[in-house]
C-alpha positions as a Python dict, from the first residue, in 0.01 Angstrom:
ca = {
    (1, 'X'): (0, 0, 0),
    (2, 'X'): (145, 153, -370),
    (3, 'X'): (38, -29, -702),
    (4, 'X'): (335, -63, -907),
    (5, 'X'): (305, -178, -1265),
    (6, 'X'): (663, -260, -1403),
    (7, 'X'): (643, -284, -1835),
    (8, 'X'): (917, -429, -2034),
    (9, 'X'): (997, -669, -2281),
    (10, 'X'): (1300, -788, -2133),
    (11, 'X'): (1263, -1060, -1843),
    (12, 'X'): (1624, -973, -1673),
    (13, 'X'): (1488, -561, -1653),
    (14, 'X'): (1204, -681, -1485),
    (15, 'X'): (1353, -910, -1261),
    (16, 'X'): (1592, -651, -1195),
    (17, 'X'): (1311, -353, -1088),
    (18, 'X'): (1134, -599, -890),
    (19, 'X'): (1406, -689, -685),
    (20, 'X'): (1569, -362, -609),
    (21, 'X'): (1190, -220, -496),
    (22, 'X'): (1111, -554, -316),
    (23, 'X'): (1463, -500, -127),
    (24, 'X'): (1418, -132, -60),
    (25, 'X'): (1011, -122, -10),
    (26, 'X'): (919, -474, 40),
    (27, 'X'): (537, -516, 111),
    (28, 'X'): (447, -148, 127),
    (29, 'X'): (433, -208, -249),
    (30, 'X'): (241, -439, -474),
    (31, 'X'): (374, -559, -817),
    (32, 'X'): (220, -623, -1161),
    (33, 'X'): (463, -665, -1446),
    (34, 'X'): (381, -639, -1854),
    (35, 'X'): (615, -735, -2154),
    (36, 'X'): (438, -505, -2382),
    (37, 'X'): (268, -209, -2429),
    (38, 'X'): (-79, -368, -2488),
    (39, 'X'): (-51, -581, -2182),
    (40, 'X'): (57, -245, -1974),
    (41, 'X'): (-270, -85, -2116),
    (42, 'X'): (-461, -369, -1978),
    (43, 'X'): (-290, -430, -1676),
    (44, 'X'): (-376, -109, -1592),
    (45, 'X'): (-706, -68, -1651),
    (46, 'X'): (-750, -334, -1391),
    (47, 'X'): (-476, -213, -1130),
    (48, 'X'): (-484, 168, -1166),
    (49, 'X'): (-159, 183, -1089),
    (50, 'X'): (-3, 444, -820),
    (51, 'X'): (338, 441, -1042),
    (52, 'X'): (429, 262, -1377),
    (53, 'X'): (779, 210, -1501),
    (54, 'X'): (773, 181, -1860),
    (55, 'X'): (1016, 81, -2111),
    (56, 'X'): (971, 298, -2444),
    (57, 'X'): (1077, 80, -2716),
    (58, 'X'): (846, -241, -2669),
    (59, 'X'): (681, -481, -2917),
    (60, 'X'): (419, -286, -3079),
    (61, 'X'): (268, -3, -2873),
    (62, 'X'): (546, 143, -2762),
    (63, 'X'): (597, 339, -2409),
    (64, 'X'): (506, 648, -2518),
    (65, 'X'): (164, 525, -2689),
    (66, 'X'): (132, 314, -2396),
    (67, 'X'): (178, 665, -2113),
    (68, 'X'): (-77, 819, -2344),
    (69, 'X'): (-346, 560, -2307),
    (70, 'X'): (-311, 486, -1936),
    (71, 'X'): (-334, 895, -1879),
    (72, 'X'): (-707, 852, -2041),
    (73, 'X'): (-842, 622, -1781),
    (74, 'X'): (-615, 699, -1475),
    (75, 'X'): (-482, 1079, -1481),
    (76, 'X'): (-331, 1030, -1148),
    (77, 'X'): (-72, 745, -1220),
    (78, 'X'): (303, 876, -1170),
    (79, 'X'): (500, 717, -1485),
    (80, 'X'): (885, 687, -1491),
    (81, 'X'): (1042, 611, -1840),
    (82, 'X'): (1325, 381, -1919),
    (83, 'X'): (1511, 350, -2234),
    (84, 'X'): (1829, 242, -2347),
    (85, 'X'): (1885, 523, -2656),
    (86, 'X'): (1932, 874, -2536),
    (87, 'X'): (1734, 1056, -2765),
    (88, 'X'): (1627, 1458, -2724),
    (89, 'X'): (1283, 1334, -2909),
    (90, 'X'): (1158, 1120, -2641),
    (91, 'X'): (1262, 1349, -2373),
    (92, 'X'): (1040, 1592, -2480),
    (93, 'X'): (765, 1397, -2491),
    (94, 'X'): (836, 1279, -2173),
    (95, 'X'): (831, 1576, -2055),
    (96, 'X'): (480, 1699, -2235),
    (97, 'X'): (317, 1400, -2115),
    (98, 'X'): (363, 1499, -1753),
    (99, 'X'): (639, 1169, -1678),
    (100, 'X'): (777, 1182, -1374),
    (101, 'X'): (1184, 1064, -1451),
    (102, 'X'): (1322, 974, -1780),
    (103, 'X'): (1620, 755, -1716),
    (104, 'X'): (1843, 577, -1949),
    (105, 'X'): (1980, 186, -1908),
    (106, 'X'): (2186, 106, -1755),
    (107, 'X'): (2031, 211, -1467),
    (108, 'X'): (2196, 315, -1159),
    (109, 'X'): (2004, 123, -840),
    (110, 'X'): (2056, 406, -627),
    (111, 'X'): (1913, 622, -878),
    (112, 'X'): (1640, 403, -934),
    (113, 'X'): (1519, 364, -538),
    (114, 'X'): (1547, 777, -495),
    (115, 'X'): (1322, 789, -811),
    (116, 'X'): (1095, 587, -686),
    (117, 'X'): (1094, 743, -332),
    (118, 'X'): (1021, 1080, -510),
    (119, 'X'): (732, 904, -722),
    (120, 'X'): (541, 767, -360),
    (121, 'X'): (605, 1106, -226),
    (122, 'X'): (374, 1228, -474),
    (123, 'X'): (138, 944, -443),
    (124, 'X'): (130, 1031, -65),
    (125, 'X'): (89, 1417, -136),
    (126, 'X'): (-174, 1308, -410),
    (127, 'X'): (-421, 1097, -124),
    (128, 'X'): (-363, 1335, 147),
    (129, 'X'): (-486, 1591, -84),
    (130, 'X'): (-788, 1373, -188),
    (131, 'X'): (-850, 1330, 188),
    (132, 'X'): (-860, 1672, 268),
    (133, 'X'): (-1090, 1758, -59),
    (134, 'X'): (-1350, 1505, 95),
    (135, 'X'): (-1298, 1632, 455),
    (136, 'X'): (-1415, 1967, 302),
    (137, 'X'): (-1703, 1873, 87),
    (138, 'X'): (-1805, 1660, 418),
    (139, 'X'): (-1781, 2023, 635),
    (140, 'X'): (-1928, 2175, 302),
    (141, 'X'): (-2217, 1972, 264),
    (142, 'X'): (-2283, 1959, 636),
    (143, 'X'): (-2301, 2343, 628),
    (144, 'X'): (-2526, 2307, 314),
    (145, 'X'): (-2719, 2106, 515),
    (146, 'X'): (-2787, 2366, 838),
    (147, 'X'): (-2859, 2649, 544),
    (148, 'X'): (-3129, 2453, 374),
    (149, 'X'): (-3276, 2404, 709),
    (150, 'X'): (-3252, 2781, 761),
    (151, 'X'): (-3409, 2824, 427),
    (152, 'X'): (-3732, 2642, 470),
    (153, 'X'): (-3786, 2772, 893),
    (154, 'X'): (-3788, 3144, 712),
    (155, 'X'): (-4006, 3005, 462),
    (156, 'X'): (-4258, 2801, 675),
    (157, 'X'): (-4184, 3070, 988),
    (158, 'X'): (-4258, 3337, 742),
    (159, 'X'): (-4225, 3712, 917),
    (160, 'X'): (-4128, 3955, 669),
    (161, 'X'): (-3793, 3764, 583),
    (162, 'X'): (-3786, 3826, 242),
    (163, 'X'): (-3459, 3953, 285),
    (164, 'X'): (-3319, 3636, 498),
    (165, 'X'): (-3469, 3373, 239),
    (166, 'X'): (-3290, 3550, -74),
    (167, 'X'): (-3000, 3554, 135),
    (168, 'X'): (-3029, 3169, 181),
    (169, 'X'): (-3060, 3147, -181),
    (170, 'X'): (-2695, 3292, -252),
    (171, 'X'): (-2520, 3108, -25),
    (172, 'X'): (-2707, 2805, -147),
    (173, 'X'): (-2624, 2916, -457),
    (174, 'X'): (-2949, 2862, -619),
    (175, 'X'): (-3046, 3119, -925),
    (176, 'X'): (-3441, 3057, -1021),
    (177, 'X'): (-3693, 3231, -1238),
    (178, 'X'): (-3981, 3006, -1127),
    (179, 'X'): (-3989, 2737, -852),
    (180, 'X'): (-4229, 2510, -709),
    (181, 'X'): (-4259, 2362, -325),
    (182, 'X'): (-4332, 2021, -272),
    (183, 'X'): (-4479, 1882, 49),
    (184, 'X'): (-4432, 1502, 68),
    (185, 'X'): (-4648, 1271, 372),
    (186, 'X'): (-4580, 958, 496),
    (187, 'X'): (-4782, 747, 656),
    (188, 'X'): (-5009, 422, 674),
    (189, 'X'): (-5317, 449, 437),
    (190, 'X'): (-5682, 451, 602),
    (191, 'X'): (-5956, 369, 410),
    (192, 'X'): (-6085, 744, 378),
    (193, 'X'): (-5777, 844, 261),
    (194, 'X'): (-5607, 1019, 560),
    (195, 'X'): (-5279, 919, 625),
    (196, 'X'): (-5230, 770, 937),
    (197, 'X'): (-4971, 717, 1270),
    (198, 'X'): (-4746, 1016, 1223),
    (199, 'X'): (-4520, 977, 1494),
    (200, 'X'): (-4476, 639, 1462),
    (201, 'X'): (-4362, 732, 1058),
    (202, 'X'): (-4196, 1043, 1286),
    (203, 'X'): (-3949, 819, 1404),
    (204, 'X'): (-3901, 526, 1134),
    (205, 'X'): (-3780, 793, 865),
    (206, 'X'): (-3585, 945, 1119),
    (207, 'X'): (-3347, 627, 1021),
    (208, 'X'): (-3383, 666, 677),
    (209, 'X'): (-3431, 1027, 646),
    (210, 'X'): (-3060, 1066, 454),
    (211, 'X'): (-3150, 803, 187),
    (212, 'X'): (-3461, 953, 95),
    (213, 'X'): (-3331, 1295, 95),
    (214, 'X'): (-3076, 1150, -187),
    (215, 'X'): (-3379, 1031, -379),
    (216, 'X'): (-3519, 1354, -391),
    (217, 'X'): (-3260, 1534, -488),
    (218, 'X'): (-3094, 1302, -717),
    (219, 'X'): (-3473, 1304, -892),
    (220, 'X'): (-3395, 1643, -931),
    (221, 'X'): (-3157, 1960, -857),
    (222, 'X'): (-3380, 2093, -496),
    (223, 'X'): (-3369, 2168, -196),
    (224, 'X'): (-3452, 1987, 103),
    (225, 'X'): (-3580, 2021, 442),
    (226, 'X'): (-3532, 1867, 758),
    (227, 'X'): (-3783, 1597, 844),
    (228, 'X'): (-4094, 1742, 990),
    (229, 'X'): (-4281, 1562, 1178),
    (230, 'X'): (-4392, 1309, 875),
    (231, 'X'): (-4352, 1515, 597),
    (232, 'X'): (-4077, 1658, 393),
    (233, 'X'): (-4070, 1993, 202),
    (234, 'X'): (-3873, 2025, -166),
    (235, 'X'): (-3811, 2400, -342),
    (236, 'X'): (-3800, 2284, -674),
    (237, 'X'): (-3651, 2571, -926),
    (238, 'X'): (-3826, 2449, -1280),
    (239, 'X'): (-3767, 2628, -1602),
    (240, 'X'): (-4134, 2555, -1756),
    (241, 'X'): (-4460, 2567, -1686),
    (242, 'X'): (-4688, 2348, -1482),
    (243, 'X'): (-4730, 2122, -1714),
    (244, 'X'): (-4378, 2085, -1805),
    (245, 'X'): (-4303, 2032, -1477),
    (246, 'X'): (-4545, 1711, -1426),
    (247, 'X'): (-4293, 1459, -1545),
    (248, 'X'): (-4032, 1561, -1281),
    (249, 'X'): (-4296, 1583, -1004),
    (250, 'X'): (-4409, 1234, -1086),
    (251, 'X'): (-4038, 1155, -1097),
    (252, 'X'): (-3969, 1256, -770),
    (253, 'X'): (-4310, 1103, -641),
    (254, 'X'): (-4257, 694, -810),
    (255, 'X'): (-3861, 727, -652),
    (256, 'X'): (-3921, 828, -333),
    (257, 'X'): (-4250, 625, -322),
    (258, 'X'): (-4013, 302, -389),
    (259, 'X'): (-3748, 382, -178),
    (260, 'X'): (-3952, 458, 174),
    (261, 'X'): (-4174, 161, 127),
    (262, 'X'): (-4456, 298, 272),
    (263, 'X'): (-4782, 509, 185),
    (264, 'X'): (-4678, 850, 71),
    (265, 'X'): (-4897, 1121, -92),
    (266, 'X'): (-4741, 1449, -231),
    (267, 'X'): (-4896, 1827, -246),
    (268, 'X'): (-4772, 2053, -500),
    (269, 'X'): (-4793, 2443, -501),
    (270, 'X'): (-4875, 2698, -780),
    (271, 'X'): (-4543, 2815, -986),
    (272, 'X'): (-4382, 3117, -766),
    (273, 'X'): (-4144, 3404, -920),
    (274, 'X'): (-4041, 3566, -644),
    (275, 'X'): (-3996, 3530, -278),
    (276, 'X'): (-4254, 3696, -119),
    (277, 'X'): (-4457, 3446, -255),
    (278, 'X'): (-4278, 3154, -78),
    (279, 'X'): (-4463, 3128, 229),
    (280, 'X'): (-4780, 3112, 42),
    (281, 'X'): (-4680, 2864, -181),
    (282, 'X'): (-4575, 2624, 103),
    (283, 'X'): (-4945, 2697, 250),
    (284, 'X'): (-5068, 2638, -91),
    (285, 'X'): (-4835, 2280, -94),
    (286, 'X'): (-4993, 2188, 204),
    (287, 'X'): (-5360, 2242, 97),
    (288, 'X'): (-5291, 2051, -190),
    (289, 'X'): (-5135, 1735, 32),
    (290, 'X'): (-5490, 1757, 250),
    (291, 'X'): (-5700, 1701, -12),
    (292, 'X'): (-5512, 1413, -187),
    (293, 'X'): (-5568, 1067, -90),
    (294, 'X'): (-5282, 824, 9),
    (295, 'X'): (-5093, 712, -279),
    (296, 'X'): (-5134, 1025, -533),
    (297, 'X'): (-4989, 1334, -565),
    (298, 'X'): (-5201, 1690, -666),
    (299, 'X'): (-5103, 2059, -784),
    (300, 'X'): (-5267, 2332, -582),
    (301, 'X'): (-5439, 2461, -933),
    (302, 'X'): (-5567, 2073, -963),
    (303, 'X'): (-5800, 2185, -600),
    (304, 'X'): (-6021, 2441, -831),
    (305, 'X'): (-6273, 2178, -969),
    (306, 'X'): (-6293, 2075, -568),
    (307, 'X'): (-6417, 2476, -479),
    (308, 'X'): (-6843, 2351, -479),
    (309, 'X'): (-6810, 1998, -357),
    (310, 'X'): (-6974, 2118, -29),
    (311, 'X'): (-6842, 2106, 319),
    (312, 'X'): (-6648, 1843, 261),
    (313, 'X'): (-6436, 1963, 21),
    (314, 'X'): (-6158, 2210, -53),
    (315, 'X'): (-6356, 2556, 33),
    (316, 'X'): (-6525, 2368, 324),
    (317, 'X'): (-6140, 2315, 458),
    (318, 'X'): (-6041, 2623, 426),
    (319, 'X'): (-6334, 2764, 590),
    (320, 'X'): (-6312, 2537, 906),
    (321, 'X'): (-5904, 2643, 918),
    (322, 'X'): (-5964, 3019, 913),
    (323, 'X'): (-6222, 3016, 1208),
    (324, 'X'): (-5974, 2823, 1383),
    (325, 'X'): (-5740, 3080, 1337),
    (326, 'X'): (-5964, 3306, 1437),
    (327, 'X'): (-6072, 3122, 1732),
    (328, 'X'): (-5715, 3126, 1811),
    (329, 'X'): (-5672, 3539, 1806),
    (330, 'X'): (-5447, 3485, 1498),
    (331, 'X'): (-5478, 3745, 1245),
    (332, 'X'): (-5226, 3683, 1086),
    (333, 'X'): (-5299, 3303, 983),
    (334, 'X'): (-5670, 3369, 932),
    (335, 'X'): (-5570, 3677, 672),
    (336, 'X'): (-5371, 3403, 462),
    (337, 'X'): (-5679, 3160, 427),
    (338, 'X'): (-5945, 3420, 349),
    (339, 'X'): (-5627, 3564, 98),
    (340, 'X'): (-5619, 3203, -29),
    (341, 'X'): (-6046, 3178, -41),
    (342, 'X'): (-5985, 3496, -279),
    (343, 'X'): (-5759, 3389, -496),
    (344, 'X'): (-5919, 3013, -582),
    (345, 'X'): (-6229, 3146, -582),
    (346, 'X'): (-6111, 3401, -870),
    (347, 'X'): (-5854, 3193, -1060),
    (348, 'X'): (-6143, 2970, -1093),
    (349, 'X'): (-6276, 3200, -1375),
    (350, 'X'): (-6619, 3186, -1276),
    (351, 'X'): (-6677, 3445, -988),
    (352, 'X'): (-6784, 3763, -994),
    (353, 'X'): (-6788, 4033, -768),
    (354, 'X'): (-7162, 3996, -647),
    (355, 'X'): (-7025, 3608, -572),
    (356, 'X'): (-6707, 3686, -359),
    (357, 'X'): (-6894, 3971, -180),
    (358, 'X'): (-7133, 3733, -43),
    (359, 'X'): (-6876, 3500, 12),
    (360, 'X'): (-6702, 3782, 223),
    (361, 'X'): (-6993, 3874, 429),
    (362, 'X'): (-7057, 3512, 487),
    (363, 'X'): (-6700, 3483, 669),
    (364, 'X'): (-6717, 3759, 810),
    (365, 'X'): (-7075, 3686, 995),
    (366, 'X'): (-6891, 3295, 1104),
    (367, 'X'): (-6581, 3528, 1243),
    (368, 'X'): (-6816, 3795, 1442),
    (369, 'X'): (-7025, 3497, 1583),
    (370, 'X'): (-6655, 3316, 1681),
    (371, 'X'): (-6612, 3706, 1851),
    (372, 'X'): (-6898, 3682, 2045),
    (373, 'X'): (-6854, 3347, 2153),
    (374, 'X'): (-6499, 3412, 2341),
    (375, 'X'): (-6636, 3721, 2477),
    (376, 'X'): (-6914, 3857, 2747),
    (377, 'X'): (-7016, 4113, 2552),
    (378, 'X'): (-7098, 4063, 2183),
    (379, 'X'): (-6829, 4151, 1906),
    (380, 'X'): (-6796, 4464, 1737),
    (381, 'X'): (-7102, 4490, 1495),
    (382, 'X'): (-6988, 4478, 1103),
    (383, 'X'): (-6948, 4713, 895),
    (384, 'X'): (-7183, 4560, 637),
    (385, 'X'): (-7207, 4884, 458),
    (386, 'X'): (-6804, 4919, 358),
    (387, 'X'): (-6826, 4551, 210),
    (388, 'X'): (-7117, 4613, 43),
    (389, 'X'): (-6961, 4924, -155),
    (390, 'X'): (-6630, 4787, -255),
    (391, 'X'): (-6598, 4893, -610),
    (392, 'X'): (-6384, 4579, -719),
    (393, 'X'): (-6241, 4283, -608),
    (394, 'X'): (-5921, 4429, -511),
    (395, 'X'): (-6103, 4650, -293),
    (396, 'X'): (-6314, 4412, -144),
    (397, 'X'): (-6072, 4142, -75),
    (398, 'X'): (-5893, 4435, 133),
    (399, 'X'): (-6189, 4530, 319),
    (400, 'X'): (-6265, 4195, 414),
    (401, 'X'): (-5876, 4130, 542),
    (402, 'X'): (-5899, 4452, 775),
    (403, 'X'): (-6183, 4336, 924),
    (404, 'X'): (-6110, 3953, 995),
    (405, 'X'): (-5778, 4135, 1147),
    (406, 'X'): (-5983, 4361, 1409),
    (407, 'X'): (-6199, 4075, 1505),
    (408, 'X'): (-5944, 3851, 1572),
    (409, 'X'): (-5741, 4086, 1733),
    (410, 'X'): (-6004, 4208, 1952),
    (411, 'X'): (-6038, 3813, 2007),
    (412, 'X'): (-5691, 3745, 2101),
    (413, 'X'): (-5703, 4007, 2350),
    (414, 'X'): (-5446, 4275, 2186),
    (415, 'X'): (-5763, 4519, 2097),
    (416, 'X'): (-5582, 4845, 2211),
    (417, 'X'): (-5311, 4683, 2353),
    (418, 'X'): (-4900, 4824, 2235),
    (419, 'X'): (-4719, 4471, 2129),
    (420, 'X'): (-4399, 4609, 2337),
    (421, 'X'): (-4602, 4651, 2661),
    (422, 'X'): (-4799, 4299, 2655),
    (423, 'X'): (-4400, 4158, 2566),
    (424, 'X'): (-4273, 4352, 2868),
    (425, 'X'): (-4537, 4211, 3099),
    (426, 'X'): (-4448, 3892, 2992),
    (427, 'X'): (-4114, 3882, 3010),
    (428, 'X'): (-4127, 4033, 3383),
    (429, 'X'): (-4392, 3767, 3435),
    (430, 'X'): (-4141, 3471, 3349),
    (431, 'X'): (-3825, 3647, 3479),
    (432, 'X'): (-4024, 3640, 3848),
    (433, 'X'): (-4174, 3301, 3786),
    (434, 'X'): (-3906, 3093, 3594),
    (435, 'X'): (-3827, 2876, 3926),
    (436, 'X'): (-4233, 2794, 3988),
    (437, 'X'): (-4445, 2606, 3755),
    (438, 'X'): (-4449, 2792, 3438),
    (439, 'X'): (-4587, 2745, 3136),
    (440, 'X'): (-4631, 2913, 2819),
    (441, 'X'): (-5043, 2863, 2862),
    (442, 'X'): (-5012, 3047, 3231),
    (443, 'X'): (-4824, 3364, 3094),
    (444, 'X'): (-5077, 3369, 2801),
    (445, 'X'): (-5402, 3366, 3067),
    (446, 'X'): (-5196, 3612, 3263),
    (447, 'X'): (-5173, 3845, 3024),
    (448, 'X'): (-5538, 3752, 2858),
    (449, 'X'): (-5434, 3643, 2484),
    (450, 'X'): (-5479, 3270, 2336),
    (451, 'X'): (-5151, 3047, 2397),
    (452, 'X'): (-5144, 2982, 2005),
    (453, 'X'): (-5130, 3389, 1925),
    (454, 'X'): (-4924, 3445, 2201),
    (455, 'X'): (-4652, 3210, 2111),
    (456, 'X'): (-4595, 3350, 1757),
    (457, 'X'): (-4614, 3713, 1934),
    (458, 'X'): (-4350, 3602, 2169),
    (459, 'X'): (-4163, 3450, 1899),
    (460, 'X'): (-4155, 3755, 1652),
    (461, 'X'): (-4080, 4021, 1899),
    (462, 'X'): (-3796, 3860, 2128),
    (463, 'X'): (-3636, 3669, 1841),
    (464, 'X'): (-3680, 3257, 2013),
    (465, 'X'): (-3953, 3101, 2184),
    (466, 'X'): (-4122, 3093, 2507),
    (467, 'X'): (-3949, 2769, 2597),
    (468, 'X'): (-3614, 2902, 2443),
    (469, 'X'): (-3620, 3219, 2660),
    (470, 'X'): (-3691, 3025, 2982),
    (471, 'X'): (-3426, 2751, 2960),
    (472, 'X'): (-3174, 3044, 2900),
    (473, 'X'): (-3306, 3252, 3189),
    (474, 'X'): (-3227, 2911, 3399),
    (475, 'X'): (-2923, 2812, 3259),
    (476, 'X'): (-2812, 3170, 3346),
    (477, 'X'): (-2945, 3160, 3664),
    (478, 'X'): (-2758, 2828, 3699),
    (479, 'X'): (-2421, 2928, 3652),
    (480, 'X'): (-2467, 3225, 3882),
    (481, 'X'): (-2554, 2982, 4131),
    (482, 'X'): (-2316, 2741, 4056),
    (483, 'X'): (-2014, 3003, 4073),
    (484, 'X'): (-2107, 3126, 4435),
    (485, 'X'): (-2096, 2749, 4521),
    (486, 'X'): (-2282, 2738, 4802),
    (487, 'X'): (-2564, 2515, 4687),
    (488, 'X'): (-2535, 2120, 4586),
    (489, 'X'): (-2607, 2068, 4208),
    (490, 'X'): (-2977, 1920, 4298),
    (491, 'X'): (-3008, 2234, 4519),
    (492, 'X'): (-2910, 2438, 4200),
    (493, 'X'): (-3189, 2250, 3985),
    (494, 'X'): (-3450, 2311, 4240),
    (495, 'X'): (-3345, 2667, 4270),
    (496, 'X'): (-3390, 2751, 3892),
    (497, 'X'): (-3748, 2574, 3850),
    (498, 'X'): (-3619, 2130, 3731),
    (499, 'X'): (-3772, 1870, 3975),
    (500, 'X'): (-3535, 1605, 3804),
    (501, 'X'): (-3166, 1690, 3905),
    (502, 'X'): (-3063, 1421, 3580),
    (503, 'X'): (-3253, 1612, 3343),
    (504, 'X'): (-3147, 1948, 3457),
    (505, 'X'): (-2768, 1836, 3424),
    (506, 'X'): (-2852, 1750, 3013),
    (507, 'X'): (-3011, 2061, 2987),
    (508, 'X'): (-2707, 2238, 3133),
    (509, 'X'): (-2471, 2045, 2918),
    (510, 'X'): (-2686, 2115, 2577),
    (511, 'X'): (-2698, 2467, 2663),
    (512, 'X'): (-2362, 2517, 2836),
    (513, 'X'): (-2181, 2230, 2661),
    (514, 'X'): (-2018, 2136, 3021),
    (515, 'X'): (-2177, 1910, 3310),
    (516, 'X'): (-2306, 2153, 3625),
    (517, 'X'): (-2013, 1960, 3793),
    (518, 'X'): (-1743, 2074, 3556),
    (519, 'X'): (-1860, 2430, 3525),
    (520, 'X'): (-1833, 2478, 3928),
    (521, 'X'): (-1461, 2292, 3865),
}
């Protein structure tokens, strides 16, 4: 359908154009006709006319008053000028206000139907164009999409990607001098605080996970992440300080807070410069979420006052998290809490080096003890002496580090170990096994290391995950098998390790992206 506004102050001209379009384009078009220049103006600031046929010399506004109006409000409108004097002067203008035809009365009804072809030609051309512009912001933001998702697994997944994540930043196109990350929960409140029934919140803001992304970044210019679990993470690049920033924070919080309808509570992280600090400021983000109650939001600096509320508070966390990690044989994780015990405990302004040394030795004694208890023999002793000597700070905090990383290697199992050889067994391990019962807990036992440290070894080193590797060694399998043809497709399931024949052929389709049966065709 083409809006058609048809201005002049004769009745028989307009009678006339109606008519001959009606004849030649009959209900592909819809009409609105004006006897003056004013009405044109308003007539088409309700229509927004695909073509207007003006008259030039009308009752007070005149045509070309009237063209320059209209082009204010609707630039895309196609205009085609009528007149009954022949005059250079109005040609010109015509021509500098981008009109279409200038044609003189009489006019010729051939001439006027191929002028108007020519105008919906251009109308066409015009939509088609607009189509394809929002087919490729759709693509574009779709791709903008995957990248931010990219961005924050290199953040959260943090291994030395420094590299990747400024990479992510260009093609996100995001400049910034200092940034903050944003964790946001949601949940159902509890009376202590703790935000309950995650996957049940999982999979309601799963259906309006698009919607509140929007809030958040029409709060503010940010990225997003996928949905976690029940939380969402924000990199917020901010051009002021902390406390500059508070307004936009709470912004983001009251919007998203109305538009979820539910309990949310929001950790913020110190201001970060540069992106090696990224994956710490996440961490810090998410220290700052667990110790604020349903309902509130809190900046990781706000946790300080919280360092001597006992064993229930924000050192008390931390404390309990890093002999987990320990427990766990993950170095790696534990060094980033005790790194994080370090820094509160000096930002706070109020610690000296006698203090944090006997914090030190304190950890270290809880992360000996968690040595001895995975192990026959007791730990290695510690080497009170080095801590005890650290001339500053600096050199005690690394001290301490080195340490918690040979006890909870030694706990993990690696102690002496080459990374490529305990990968190798592995990998021969599953590449035997993948058609029996395998897990990633059975390989880990096998090869004596914690499931949680071997994981994120596995991970590092081969570049996916347990599960990932094993599902492609099968599918592989699976098409070898399934190109000999001498097995039935639930012989072929069996054969590469899936009980369920059904679930084996949506595996093989994910991976594949045919059906067992149409691969074999």
């Amino acid at each position: 359908m083409y809006k058609i506004l048809l201005s002049d102050d004769e009745q028989i001209v307009l009678e006339s154009l109606s008519f001959i379009i009606q004849q030649h384009f009959g209900d592909e078009c819809q009409l609105t006709v004006a006897h003056t220049g004013r009405e044109a103006i308003t007539q088409a600031e309700i229509t927004h006319p695909d073509l207007v046929i003006m008259d030039i010399n009308m009752p007070g506004i005149n045509g070309i008053e009237a063209i320059k109006t209209i082009r204010e409000f609707s630039p895309g409108t196609q205009f085609i000028l009528l007149t009954a004097l022949d005059k250079f002067d109005y040609a010109k203008q015509a021509v500098s206000l981008g009109v279409l035809e200038y044609l003189t009365k009489p006019f010729n009804k051939k001439r006027i139907v191929e002028v108007v072809d020519s105008a919906l030609a251009l109308v066409d051309a015009r939509r088609q164009k607009r189509l394809s512009e929002l087919a490729m912001r759709e693509k574009l933001e779709n791709v903008r999409s995957i990248l931010e998702t990219g961005f924050f697994y290199s953040v959260i997944f943090a291994d030395e990607q420094e590299e990747e994540i400024r990479r992510y930043l260009e093609l996100l196109d995001v400049p910034f001098a200092t940034a903050l990350f944003l964790t946001l929960e949601f949940g159902e409140r509890h009376p202590d605080g703790v935000m309950q029934n995650r996957i049940g919140q999982h999979i309601r803001l799963n259906r309006d996970f698009h919607s509140l992304r929007e809030s958040i970044k029409l709060s503010a210019p940010c990225l997003v992440s996928p949905l976690l679990l029940n939380r969402i993470v924000a990199f917020l690049p901010v051009e002021t300080d902390i406390a500059g920033s508070r307004d936009t924070v709470e912004q983001i919080f009251e919007r998203v807070a109305r538009d979820s309808r539910v309990e949310l509570r929001m950790g913020i992280s110190n201001l970060v410069e540069s992106t090696a600090q990224f994956h710490d400021a996440y961490r810090e983000s998410i220290l700052a979420l667990q110790q604020t109650p349903a309902g509130e939001f809190r900046f990781f600096p706000d946790l300080l006052p919280l360092l001597n509320t006992g064993s229930k508070g924000y050192l008390g966390w931390l404390e309990t998290s890093f002999l987990q990690a320990v427990r766990q044989g993950d170095h790696e994780l534990a060094s980033q809490y005790l790194n994080q015990v370090f820094t509160s405990l000096e930002t706070s302004g109020s610690v000296d080096l006698p203090t944090l040394r006997n914090k030190a030795l304190e950890w270290l004694i809880l992360a000996a003890r968690e040595t001895e208890m995975g192990k026959d023999e007791p730990g290695s002793p510690i080497d009170l002496e080095r801590v005890l000597q650290a001339a500053n700070i600096s050199e005690l905090r690394q001290i301490t580090q080195d340490k918690v990383r040979d006890l909870a290697i030694q706990l993990s199992g690696m102690h002496g170990r080459p990374v490529s050889d305990i990968i190798a067994a592995a990998k021969k391990m599953i590449d035997d096994n993948y058609a029996g019962n395998i897990s990633l807990e059975s390989i880990a036992d096998s090869i004596a290391l914690s499931p949680h440290y071997f994981s994120r070894l596995f991970s590092s080193q081969v570049g996916k995950t347990f599960i990932d590797y094993l599902t492609d060694l099968r599918m592989a399998k699976a098409c070898q098998l399934l190109r000999e043809g001498r097995l039935s497709i639930k012989e072929v399931s069996s054969a590469v390790g899936y009980t369920d024949p059904n679930y084996f052929s949506r595996i093989f389709k994910k991976i594949i992206g045919q059906t067992p049966t149409e691969y074999r065709a």
